[in-house]
N, C-alpha and C positions, 0 to 999 in steps of 0.2 A: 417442504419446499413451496414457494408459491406457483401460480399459476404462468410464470414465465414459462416460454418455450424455444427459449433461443439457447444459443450455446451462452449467455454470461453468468455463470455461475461458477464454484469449485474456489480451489486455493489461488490466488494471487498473491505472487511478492510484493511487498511495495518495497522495490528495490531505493538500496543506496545508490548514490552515483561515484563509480569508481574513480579515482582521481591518479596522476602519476606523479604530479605533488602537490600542494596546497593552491586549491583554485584552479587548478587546469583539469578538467573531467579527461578522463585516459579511455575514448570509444573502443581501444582492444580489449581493454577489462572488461568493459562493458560487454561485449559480444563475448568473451567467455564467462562471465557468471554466470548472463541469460541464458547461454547452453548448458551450464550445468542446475542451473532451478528446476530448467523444464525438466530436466535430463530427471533429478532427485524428486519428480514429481507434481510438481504449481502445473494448474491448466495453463497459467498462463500471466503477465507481468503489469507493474504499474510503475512506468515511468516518469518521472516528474513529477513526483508529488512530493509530502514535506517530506518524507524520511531519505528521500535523494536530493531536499537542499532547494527545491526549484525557485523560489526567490532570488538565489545566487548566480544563476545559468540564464547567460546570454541568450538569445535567436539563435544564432546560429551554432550554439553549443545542445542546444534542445535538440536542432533538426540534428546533428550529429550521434548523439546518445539514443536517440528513437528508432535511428536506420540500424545503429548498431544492435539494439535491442531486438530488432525483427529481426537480423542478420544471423544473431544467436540461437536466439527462439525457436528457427522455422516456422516454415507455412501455417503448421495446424494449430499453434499457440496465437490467443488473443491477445494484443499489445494493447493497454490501457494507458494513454499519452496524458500527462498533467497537461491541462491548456490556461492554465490560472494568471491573470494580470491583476492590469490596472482598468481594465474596462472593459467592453464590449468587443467594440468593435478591434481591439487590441488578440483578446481571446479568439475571434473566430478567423483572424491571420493565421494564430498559432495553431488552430485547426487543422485550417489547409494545409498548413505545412505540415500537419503530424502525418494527415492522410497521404500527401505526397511522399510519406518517407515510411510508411509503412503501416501506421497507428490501425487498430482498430476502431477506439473509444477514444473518442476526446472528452477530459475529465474536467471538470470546471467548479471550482470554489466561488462560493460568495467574494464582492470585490474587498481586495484588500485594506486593509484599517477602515475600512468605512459601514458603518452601523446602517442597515434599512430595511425597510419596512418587508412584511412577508409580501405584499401585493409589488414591492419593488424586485424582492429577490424572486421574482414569478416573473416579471418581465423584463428583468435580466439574463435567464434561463432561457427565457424565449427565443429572443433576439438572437442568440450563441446558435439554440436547435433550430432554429428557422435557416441559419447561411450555413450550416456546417455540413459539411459534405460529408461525414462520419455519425452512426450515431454518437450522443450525447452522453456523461453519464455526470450523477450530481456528487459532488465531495460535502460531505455536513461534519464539521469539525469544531468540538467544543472550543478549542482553544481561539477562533475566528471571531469578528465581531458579533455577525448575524447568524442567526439558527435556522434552520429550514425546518420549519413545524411541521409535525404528521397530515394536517392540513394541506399546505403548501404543498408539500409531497405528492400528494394524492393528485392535486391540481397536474402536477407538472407531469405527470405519471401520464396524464389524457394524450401527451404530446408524444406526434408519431415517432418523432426522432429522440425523444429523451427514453433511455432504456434502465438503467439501473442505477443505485446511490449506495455509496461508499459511505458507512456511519460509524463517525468516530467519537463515540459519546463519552462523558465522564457516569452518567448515568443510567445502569442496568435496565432500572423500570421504565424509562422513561423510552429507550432501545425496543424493548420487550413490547410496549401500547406501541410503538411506529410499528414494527414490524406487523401486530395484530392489525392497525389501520391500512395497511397497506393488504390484507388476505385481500386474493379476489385480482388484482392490480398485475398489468402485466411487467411493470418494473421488475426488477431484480434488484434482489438485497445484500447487499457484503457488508458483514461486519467487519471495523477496522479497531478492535481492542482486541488484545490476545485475552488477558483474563475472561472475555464474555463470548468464546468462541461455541463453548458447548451448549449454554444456555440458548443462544442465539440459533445455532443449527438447530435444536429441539422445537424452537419455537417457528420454526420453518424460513429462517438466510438458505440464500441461497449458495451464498461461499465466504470467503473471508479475504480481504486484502490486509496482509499481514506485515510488519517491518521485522517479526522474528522469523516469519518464512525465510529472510536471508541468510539464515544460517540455523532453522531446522524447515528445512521444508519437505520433508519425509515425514515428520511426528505432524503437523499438519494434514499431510494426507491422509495419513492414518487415521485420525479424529476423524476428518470429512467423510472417509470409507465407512468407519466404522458407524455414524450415524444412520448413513446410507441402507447398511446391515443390520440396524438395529442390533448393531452390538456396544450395549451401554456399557461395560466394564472396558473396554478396550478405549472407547470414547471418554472415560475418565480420566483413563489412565494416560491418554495423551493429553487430555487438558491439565494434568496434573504435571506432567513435565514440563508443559509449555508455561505453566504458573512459575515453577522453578527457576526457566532459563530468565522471566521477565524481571528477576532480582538484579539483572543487573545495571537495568532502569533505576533502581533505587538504590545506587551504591553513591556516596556523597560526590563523590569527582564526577559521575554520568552526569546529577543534575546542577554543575555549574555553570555550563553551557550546551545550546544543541550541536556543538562540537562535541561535545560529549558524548551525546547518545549516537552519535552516527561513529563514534570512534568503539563505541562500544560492541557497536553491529559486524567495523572492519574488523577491529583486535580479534573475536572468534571467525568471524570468517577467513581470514589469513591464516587461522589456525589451523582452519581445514583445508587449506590448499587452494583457495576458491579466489583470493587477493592476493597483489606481490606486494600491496602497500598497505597500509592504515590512515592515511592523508586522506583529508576530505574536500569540499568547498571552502569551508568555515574555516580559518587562518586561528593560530596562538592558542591550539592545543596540545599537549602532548601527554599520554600519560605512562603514571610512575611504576616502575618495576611493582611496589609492593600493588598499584591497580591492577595493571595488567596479570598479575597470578588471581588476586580475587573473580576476574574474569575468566581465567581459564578454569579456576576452580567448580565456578556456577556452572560452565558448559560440559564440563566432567564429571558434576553432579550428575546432571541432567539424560546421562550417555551418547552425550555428541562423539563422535568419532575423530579426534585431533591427532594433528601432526607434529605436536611441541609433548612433552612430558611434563604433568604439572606435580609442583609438590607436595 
């Protein structure tokens, strides 16, 4: 682990946002999934971010799903709020309003569609830590225009209110040299790939913000324990399921839209009792009997505990 000494570390969900139909987020879902994540073991939650859609979620749908998410959670779970726009001073509104409604972390991505510079994405970071009345934490997302180099990282790391970064890389080694850059740094590290969880903890993350923690995040903690323990067979053996369950990211119908992969997260989550819907943000998906068993299938591989029989 690094030389962090705060409480951000351990499993985070990076929760879906529960909807009651297409486009309308359902804040009662929401406050019962959050009590059962905690419940099933995440230290603690990451709201609004992409695998909950947050591009799609108004103001005052944010402040709703955030109150509801610390309402779920309880007191001693950390709430990690997406605060990501269109710009600055856009972001640190969303701030306050996370802190007023419960957030712990205000979470912030490079600005959207727009490409800049690392001395821009350093004084954009800034600006957000400087008025935010939360700490800060950085989102670095391969699929974003700009990357936050190990550099950059370091830099932002000095800043009193910036504490930890969520990395969602396509590349292992390049994951592996940030985290090495960062020894010493008192940020805090979460990996946000499931396949790079072990290698990642090994190499000293401090936890993981996960979009499969929404529907394993028991085998999750198990991994994070088990590192903890130095117990390497057990720690494989949950990376090895979590590899399993991540198939169903690459099943043809997941990847024809991100309606897809979040439909992919409610379909087993619904399975285990945890959703009353599969609707998400994202309008004009629906998937087909013979999907939805291939999804039951992978989570039954994998020993989820469901509530449907598959065949």
């Amino acid at each position: 682990m690094s030389t962090a000494t705060s409480g951000y570390r351990g499993v985070i969900a990076a929760m879906i946002t529960p909807c009651r139909e297409p486009g309308i987020p359902d804040p009662v879902g929401m406050v019962r999934l959050s009590r059962i994540l905690i419940e099933q073991g995440c230290h603690g939650l990451f709201v609004l971010g992409s695998t909950g859609e947050l591009p799609l979620i108004d103001e005052d749908q944010r402040r709703e799903l955030v109150a509801a998410a610390r309402k779920g959670a309880g007191e001693n779970a950390l709430i990690y709020a997406g605060v990501s726009g269109c710009g600055a001073k856009q972001a640190i509104r969303y701030a306050c309003n996370a802190e007023k409604d419960g957030a712990d972390v205000a979470v912030i991505m490079d600005p959207f569609f727009l490409k800049i510079s690392q001395e821009g994405l350093i004084e954009f970071i800034r600006q957000i830590a400087d008025a935010s009345p939360i700490p800060v934490g950085i989102y670095n997302h391969y699929r974003m225009p700009s990357t936050f180099e190990p550099e950059t990282v370091i830099r932002l790391a000095r800043h009193p209110n910036v504490v930890a970064i969520k990395d969602t890389g396509s590349d292992l080694d390049r994951t592996i040299d940030l985290l090495h850059n960062l020894h010493g740094s008192p940020i805090s590290f979460f990996q946000g790939r499931g396949p790079f969880l072990y290698e990642s903890f090994a190499a000293g993350a401090d936890g993981c913000v996960s979009a499969l923690a929404n529907i394993a995040p028991e085998t999750h903690r198990r991994l994070y324990d088990a590192i903890g323990k130095g117990d390497i067979d057990e720690a494989l053996n949950c990376q090895k399921k979590i590899d399993s369950l991540a198939r169903i990211f690459q099943l043809d119908e997941t990847k024809t839209s991100f309606a897809g992969f979040g439909y992919s997260i409610r379909n087993i989550a619904k399975s285990r009792g945890w959703l009353d819907r599969t609707c998400g943000m994202m309008p004009g998906f629906k998937g087909s009997d013979a999907y939805n068993q291939k999804l039951l299938d992978i989570a039954s591989e994998t020993g989820l505990p469901l509530n449907v029989k598959t065949i």
